[in-house]
C-alpha positions in Angstrom: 6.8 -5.0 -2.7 4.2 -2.2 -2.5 4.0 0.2 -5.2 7.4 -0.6 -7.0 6.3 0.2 -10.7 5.0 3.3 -11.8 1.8 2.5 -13.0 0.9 0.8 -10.2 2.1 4.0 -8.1 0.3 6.7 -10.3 -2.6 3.9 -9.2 -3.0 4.3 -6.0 -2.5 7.5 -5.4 -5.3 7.8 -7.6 -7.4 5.4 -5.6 -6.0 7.1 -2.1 -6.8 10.6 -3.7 -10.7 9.0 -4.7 -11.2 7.4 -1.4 -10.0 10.6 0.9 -12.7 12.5 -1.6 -15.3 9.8 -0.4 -15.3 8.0 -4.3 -14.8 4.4 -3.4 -16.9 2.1 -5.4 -14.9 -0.2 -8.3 -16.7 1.1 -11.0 -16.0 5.1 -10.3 -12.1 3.9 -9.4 -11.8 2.1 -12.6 -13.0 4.8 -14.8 -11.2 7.2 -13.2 -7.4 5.3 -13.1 -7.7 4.2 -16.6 -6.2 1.1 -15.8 -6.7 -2.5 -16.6 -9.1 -4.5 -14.1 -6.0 -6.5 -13.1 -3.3 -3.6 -12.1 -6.5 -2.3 -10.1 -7.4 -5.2 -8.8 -3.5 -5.5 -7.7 -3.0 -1.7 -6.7 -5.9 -2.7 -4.0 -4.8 -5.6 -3.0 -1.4 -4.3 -1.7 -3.4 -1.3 0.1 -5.6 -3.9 1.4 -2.8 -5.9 2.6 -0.8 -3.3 4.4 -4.2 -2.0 6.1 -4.3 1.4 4.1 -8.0 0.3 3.0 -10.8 -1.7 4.1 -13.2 -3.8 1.7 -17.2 -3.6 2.7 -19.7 -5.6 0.4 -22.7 -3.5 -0.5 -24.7 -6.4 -1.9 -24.6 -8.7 -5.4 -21.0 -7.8 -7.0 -20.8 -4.5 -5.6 -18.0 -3.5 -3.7 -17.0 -0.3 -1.5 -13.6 0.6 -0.5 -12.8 3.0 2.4 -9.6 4.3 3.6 -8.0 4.5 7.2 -5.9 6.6 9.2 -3.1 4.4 8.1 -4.1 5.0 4.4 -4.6 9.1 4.6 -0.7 9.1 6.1 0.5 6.8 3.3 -1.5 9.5 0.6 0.3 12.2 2.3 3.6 10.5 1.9 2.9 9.7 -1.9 2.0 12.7 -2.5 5.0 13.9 -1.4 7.0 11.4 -3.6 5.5 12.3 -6.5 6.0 15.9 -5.8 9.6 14.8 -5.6 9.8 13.0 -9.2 8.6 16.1 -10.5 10.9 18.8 -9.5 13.8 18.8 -11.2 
């Protein structure tokens, strides 16, 4: 299932929060999750999967990522989760 641990869901609302600020190349989204290659590589799988992102191949090994309508309502939504697991 989608976004079960919280790595994963600190993750993508990091790529979710990049892509929405028009950040979506694999290099900038690695730096900035501070992640391993493989929870990223996971994180946008699972975004790809339920249609929050699209992939579009820019040319030798480099990669864009751009999110959808379907993607901005799922960063709203996680947002609002996370604003959740911080109030007390």
């Amino acid at each position: 299932m989608l976004l079960l641990k919280f790595k994963e869901f600190g993750c993508a609302l990091t790529v979710l929060d990049l892509l929405i600020m028009d950040i979506g190349t694999y290099t900038s989204m690695i730096k900035k999750t501070k992640v391993s290659h493989t929870t990223l590589q996971r994180v946008l799988m699972d975004l790809r999967n339920i249609k929050a992102i699209t992939k579009r191949d820019l040319g030798h090994k480099k990669v864009e990522y751009i999110i959808s309508a379907k993607g901005r309502r799922l960063y709203k939504h996680l947002h609002g989760v996370q604003e959740l697991l911080r109030s007390d």
